[in-house]
ZAMARGU-4260 file (C-alpha; in steps of 0.2 Angstrom, whole numbers, plus 5000, padded with zeros to 4 digits):
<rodrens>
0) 5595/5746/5547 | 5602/5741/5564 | 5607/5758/5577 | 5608/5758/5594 | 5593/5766/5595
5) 5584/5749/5587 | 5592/5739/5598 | 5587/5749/5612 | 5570/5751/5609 | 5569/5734/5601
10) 5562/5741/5583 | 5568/5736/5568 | 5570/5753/5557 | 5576/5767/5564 | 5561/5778/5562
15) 5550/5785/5575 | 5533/5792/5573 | 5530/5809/5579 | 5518/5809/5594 | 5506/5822/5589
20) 5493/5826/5598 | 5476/5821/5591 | 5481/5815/5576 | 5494/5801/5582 | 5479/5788/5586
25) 5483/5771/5593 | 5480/5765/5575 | 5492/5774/5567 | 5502/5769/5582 | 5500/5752/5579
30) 5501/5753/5560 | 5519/5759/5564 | 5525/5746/5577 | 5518/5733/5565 | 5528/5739/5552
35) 5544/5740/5560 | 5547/5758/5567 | 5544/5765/5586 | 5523/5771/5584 | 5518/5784/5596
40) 5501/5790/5603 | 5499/5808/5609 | 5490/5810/5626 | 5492/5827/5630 | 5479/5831/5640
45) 5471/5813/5646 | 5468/5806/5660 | 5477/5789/5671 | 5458/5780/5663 | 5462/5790/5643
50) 5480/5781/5645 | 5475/5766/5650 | 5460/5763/5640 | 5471/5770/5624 | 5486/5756/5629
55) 5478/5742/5633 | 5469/5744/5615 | 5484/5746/5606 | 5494/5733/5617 | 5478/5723/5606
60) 5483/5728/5591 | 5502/5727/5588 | 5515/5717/5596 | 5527/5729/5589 | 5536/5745/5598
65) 5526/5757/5603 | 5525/5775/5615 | 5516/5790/5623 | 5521/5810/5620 | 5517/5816/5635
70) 5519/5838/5636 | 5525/5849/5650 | 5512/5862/5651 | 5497/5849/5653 | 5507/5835/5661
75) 5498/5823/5673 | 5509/5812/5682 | 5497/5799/5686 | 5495/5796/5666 | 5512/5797/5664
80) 5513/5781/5679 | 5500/5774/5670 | 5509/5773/5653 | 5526/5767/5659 | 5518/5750/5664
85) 5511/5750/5649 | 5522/5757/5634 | 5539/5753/5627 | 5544/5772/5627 | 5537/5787/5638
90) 5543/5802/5630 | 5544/5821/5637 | 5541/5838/5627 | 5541/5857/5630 | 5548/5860/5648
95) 5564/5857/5658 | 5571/5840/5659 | 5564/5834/5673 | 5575/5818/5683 | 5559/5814/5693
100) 5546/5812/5680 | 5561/5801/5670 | 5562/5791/5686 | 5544/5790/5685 | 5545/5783/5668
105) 5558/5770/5675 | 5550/5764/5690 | 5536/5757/5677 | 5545/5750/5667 | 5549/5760/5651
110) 5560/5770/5642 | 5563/5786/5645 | 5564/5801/5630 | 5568/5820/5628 | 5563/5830/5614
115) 5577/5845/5615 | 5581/5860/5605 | 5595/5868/5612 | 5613/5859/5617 | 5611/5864/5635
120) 5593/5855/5634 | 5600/5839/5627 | 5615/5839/5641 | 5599/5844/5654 | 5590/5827/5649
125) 5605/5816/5647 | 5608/5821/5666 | 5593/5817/5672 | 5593/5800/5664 | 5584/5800/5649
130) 5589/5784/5638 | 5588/5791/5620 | 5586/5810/5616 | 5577/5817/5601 | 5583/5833/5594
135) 5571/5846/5586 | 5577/5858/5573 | 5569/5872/5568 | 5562/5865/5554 | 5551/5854/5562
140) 5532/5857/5561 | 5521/5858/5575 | 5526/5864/5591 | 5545/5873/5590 | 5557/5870/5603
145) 5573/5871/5593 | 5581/5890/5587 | 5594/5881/5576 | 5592/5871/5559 | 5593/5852/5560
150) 5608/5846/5555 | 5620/5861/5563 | 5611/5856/5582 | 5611/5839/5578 | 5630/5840/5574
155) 5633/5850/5592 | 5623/5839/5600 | 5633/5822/5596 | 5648/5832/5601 | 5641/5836/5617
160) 5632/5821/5626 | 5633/5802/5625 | 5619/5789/5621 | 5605/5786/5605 | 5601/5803/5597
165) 5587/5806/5584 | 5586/5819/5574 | 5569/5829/5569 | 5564/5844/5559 | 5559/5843/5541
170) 5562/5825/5537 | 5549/5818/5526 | 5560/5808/5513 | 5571/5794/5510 | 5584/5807/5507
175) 5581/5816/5522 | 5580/5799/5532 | 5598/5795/5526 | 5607/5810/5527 | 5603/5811/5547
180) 5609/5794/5549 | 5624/5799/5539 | 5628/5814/5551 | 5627/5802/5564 | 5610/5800/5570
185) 5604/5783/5577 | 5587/5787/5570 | 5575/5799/5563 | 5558/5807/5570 | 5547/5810/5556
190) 5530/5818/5559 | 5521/5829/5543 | 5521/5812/5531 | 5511/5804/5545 | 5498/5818/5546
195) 5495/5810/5531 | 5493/5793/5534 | 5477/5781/5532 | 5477/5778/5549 | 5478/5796/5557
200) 5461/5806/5565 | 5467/5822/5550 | 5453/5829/5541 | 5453/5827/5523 | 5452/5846/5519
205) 5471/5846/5530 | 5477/5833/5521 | 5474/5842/5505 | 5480/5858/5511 | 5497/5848/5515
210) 5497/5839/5497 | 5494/5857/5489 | 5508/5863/5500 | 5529/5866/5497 | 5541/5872/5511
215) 5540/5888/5507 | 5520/5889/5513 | 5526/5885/5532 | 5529/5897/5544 | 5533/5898/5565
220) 5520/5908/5573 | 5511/5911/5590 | 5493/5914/5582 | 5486/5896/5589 | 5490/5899/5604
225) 5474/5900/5614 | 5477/5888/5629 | 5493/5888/5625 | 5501/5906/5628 | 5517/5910/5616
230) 5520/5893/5613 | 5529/5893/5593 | 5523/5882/5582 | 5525/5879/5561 | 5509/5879/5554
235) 5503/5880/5533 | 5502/5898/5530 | 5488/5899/5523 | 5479/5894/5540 | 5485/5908/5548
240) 5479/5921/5534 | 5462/5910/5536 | 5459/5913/5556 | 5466/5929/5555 | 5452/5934/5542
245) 5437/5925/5552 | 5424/5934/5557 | 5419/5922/5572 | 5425/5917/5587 | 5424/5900/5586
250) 5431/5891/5572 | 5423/5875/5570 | 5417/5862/5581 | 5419/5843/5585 | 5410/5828/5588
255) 5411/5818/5604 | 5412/5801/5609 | 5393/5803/5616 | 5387/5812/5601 | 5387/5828/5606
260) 5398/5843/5598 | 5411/5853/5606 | 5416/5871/5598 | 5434/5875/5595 | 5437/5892/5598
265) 5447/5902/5585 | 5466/5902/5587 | 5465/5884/5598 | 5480/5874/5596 | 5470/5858/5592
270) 5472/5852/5574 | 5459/5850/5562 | 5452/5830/5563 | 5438/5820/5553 | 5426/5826/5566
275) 5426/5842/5565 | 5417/5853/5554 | 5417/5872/5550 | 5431/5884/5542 | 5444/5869/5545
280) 5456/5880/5535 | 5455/5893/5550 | 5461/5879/5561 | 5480/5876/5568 | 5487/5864/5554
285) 5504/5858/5558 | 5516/5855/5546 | 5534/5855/5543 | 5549/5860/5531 | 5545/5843/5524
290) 5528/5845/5518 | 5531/5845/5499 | 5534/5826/5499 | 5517/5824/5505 | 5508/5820/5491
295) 5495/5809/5494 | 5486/5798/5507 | 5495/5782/5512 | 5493/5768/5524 | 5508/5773/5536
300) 5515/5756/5534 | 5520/5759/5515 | 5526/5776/5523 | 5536/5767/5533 | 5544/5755/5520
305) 5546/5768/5506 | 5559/5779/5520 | 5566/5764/5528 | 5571/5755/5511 | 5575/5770/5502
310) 5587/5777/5516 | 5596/5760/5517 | 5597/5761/5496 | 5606/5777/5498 | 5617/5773/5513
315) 5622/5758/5504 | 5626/5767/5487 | 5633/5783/5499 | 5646/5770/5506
</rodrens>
């Protein structure tokens, strides 16, 4: 399964796990990496000391390929210093391509990734030196950049700029896996399945809402977007019925590192993990066009193999 993006990034699939915020822990990082593909933590909000801390850990735990999601809106450019030093990939989200932050990303050491929704985006961070670019359709859960479906974007894209693409939006099987690498892609991005993996901080009330869940029960919204003003997003449904119809202002709350318990508002963009408690179903959970091939728990290394081998069965059969 050998792309350019592979050899760039010096993985052996060409998968990559979607950096989502909170739920993308450095295990499930890891559990990636080991298993071939490029794992991603999502540091959001944290600290130079959060990013170091969270590396150097999983620097411990797999000697495969591994990054940080880093957002616009909450970006800190001493973390994002901090994780060039320390990561294979630092990757951008949510905000103009930015040729000084990409620099930044450089100057430590690593690679430097978009995620883009538009054409003019993706020609916006080729510009400013980004070394791979990973295009977000529409159908992508979690927070919405892309207007367009997938493949019609991804298509424009590769006609526009040069260099490793990847595409993202609704992939979640082998299928899906293949058919972007067939339209040209040199890998693909794949978050919702990995909500569900072993490894990820989800609660087990959200991992059972996706498994009961089909495409049609997704939907772009603004409701979570406390914090987080008009920011679109693709949520389960029935969450948004669910916070709509509580009576309360905060939603749930979470236990801390030191014990003590933090509430989360209703309408926060943070998604439900195990150590929360309260109407969890009232809380923002993400999930994509691909969430009817969640249908159970898995470590996210089996998730791994059963895209990466599948996709190469039907590339092979396709050609």
């Amino acid at each position: 399964m050998r792309t350019a993006f592979t050899d760039l990034v010096g993985c052996r699939v060409p998968i990559q796990q979607a950096g989502m915020g909170g739920t993308a822990t450095v295990e499930l990082a890891a559990a990636v990496a080991d298993a071939g593909a490029l794992g991603m933590v999502g540091m959001p909000m944290a600290g130079p000391g959060a990013v170091v801390a969270a590396l150097e850990r999983l620097s411990r735990q797999t000697s495969g390929a591994f990054g940080v999601n880093f957002l616009m809106p909450f970006l800190d450019r001493e973390s994002v210093a901090a994780a060039a030093s320390r990561a294979r990939v630092v990757e951008f989200f949510y905000g103009d391509p930015d040729p000084s932050l990409v620099a930044l990303a450089h100057d430590g050491g690593a690679l430097a990734s978009w995620q883009v929704g538009s054409v003019d985006e993706a020609q916006a961070a080729r510009d400013a030196g980004c070394d791979f670019l990973v295009v977000q359709g529409v159908e992508a859960g979690g927070h919405v950049r892309g207007r367009s479906g997938l493949l019609a974007l991804l298509d424009q894209v590769l006609g526009a700029v040069g260099g490793p693409v990847l595409a993202a939006g609704g992939i979640g099987t082998p299928r899906g896996v293949a058919a972007v690498l067939a339209a040209g892609a040199a890998g693909a991005r794949v978050g919702t399945r990995f909500v569900a993996a072993d490894e990820a901080d989800s609660h087990p009330d959200y991992v059972d809402a996706l498994v009961a869940a089909g495409p049609g029960d997704t939907v772009v919204t603004t409701v979570f977007s406390l914090q987080w003003p008009e920011a679109p997003h693709r949520v389960l449904r029935s969450c948004v019925d669910a916070a709509s119809n509580l009576d309360a202002e905060v939603a749930a709350d979470a236990e801390l590192a030191d014990g003590t318990r933090r509430p989360m508002p209703k309408f926060a963009p943070v998604s439900p993990s195990r150590r929360m408690t309260g109407h969890v179903e009232a809380m923002a959970q993400y999930a994509g066009e691909s969430v009817g091939a969640v249908t159970r728990r898995q470590p996210a290394g089996t998730i791994v193999q059963e895209l990466a081998d599948g996709a190469e069965a039907l590339l092979a059969r396709w050609h």
